[in-house]
C-alpha positions in Angstrom: 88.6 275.8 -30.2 88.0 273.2 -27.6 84.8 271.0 -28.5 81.9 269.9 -25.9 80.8 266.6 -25.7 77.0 266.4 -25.0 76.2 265.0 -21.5 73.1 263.3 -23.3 75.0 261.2 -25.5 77.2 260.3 -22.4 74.1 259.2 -20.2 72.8 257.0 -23.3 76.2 255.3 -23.7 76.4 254.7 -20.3 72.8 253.4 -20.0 73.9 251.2 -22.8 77.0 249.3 -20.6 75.5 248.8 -17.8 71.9 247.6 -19.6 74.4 245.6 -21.7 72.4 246.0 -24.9 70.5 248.9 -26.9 67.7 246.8 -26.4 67.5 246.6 -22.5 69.1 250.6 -22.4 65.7 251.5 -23.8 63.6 251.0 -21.2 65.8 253.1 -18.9 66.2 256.1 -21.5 62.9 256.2 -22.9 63.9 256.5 -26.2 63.9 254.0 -28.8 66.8 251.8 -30.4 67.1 253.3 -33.6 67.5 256.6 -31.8 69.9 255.5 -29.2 72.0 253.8 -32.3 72.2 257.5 -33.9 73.3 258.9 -30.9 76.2 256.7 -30.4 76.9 256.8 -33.9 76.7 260.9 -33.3 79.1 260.6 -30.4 82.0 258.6 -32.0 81.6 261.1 -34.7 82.3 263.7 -31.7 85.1 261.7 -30.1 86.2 260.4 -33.7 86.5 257.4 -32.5 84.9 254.0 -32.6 83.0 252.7 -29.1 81.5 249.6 -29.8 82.7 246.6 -32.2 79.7 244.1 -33.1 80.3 240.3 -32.3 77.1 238.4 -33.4 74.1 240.2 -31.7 76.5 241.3 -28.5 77.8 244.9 -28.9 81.2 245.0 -27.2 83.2 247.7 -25.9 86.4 248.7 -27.8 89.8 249.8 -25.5 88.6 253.5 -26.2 85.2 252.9 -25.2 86.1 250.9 -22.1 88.0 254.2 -21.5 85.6 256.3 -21.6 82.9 254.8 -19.5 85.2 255.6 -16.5 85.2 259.7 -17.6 81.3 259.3 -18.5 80.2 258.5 -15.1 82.8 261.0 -13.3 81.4 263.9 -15.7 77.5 262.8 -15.2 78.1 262.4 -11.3 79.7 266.1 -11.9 76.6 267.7 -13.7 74.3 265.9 -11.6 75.8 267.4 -8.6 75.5 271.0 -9.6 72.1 270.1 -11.3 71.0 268.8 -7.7 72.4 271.3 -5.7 72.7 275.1 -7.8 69.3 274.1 -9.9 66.9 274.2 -7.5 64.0 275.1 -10.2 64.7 272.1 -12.0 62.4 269.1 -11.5 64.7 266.3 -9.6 64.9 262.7 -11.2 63.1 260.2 -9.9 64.1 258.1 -7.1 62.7 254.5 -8.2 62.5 251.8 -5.5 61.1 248.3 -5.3 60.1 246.1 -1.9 58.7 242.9 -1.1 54.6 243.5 -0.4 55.7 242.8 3.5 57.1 246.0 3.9 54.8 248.2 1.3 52.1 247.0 4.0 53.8 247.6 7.1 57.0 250.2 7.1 56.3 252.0 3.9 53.7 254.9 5.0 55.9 256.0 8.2 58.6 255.9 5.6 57.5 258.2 3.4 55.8 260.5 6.2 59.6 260.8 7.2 60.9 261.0 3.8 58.3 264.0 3.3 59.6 266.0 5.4 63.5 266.2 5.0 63.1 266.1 0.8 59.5 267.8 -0.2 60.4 268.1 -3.6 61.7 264.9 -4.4 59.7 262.4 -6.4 59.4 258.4 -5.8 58.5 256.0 -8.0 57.3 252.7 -5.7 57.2 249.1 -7.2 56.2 246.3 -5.1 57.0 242.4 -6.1 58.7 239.7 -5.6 62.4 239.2 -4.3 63.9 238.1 -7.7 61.4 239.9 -9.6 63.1 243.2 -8.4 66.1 242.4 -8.4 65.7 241.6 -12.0 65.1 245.2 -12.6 67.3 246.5 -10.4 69.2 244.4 -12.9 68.1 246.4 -15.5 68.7 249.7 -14.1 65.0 250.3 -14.3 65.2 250.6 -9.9 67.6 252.7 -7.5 67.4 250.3 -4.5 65.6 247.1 -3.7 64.6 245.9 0.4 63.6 242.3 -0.6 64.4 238.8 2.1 67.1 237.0 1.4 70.4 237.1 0.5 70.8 237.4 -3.1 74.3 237.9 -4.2 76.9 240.4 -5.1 75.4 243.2 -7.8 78.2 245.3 -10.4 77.8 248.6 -9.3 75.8 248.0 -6.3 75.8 247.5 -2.4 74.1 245.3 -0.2 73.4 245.1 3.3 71.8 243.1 5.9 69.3 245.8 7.7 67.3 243.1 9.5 66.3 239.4 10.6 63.0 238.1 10.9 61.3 234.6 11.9 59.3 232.5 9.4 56.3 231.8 11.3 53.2 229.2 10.1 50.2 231.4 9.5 46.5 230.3 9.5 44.0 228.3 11.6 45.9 226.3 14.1 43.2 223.3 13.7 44.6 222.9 10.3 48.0 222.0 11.5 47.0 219.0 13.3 45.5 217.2 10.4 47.5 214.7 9.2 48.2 215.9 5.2 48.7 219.6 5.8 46.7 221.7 3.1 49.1 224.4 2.3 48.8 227.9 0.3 52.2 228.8 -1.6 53.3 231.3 -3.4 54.7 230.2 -6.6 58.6 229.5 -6.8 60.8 231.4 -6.4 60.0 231.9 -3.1 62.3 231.7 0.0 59.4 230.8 2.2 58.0 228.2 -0.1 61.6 226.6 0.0 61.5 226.9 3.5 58.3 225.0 3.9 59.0 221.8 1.5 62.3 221.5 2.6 61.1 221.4 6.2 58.2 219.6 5.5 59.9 216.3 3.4 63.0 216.7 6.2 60.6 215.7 9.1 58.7 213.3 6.1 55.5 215.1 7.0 52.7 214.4 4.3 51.2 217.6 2.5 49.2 219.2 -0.6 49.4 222.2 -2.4 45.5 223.5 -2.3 46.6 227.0 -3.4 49.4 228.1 -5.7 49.6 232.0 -6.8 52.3 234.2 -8.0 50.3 237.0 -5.7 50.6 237.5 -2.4 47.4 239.3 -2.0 45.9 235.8 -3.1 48.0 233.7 -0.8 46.8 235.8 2.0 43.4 235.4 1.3 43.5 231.4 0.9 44.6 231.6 4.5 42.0 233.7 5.5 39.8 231.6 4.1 40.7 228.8 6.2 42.0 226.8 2.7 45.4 226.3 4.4 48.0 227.4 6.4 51.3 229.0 4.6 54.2 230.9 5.6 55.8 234.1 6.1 57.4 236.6 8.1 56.0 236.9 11.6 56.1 241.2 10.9 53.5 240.4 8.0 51.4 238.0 9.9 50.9 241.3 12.7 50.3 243.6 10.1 47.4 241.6 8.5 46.2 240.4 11.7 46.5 236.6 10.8 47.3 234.0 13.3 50.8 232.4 14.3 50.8 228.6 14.6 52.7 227.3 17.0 51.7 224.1 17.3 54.4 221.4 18.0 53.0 219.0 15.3 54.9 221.7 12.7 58.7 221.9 12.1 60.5 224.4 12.7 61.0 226.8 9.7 64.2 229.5 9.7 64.9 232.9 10.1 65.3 234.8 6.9 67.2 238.3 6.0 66.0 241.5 5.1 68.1 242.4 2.1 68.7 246.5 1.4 70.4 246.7 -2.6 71.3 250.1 -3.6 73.6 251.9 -6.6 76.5 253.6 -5.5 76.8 257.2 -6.5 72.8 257.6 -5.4 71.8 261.4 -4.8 71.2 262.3 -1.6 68.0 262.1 -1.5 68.1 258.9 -2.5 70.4 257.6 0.0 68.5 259.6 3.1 65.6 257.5 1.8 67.3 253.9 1.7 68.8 255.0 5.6 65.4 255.4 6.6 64.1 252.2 4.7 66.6 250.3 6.5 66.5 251.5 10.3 62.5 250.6 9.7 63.1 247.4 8.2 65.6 246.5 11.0 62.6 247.6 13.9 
């Protein structure tokens, strides 16, 4: 009689490898350890045959468990195929994406206007941050795709592309930039632009303060606004918020940065339409 093995347990143990712990799986599974540790223990029972070895803390994968991730991910594509395309009653997963507050301000709503229409049943779960806190959980397989500035490395199981350039421009009053210790409102590190600025800044040996440091760049915006510094970011954000370019020649000259698009491979459809159209308006 030829047995089944249960696509659940699969998903789990593949959850598992590419979260690289039980602990980390869990916040991608929704269950919690102890149950994910029976359900491996449930599927070598299935398989009869050991997946894991323990060395310390670390859970490594044995030869047959190595094996088998290759199969999992060819069956779970498989099933998620026909779930995606014959179970049209079925509610679709998620499609969880994370972006830098520059474009959630500016590109986002035409985005999902557009999105709307070609996939009306599809549902989006949005998280705005920080460059490296996305990619941290993209990391963690906790997001789909990430469109964050700058480039940020290679990803396992991921692609990257460049979708678009933008300047750093200065933002804030222009009188500011003339005085000779430059107040300046930062966001806490890391943060390309705040790179940018010091390294520009001590390059040209020009004297400066730090009058505002926040992780939040709701906060950052408003410092400039209140005419407590000047800062930096992407000339697209400074239009969008209607703040003020500097230009003034007192100021060096700060770089272009990238506009970064990370995504899985093997995304649904859906979720691939959405990162095309993420990355034409990202390029614009």
């Amino acid at each position: 009689m030829a047995r089944n093995v249960p696509t659940e347990l699969l998903r789990s143990f593949v959850a598992i490898v590419e979260a690289g712990s039980m602990a980390q799986a869990t916040e991608t599974i929704f269950l919690t350890q102890s149950a994910l540790s029976l359900q491996m223990k449930r599927l070598e029972d299935v398989l009869q045959q050991k997946l894991f070895r323990r060395d310390g803390r670390r859970l490594i994968l044995t030869p047959i468990g190595e094996e088998l991730v290759n199969y999992a991910r060819q069956l779970l594509a498989l099933n998620d195929r026909i779930m995606s395309t014959l179970g049209q009653d079925s509610e679709p997963e998620p499609i969880s994406v994370g972006m830098v507050q520059d474009f959630a301000d500016t590109i986002l709503p035409d985005v999902l206007g557009q999105f709307r229409l070609a996939h009306p049943r599809s549902r989006l779960v949005v998280r705005v941050g920080g460059s490296a806190e996305l990619l941290e959980m993209f990391d963690r397989s906790r997001l789909d795709m990430v469109l964050c500035l700058g480039q940020h490395g290679d990803r396992s199981g991921a692609r990257w592309d460049i979708v678009g350039r933008d300047s750093m421009a200065w933002i804030g009053d222009p009188g500011i930039a003339e005085q000779a210790e430059l107040p300046l409102v930062l966001l806490e590190p890391p943060c390309r632009f705040r790179d940018a600025v010091l390294r520009v800044l001590t390059q040209e040996r020009r004297d400066y303060r730090l009058v505002l440091e926040t992780p939040n760049l709701p906060a950052m915006r408003a410092g400039v606004r209140g005419g407590l510094g000047i800062s930096c970011r992407t000339r697209r954000f400074a239009m969008a918020e209607g703040l003020p370019t500097i230009t003034s020649d007192t100021l060096p000259t700060v770089p272009e940065i990238e506009t970064i698009l990370v995504r899985r491979n093997h995304l649904s459809d859906a979720a691939n339409d959405l990162g095309d159209l993420l990355a034409v308006a990202a390029g614009g």
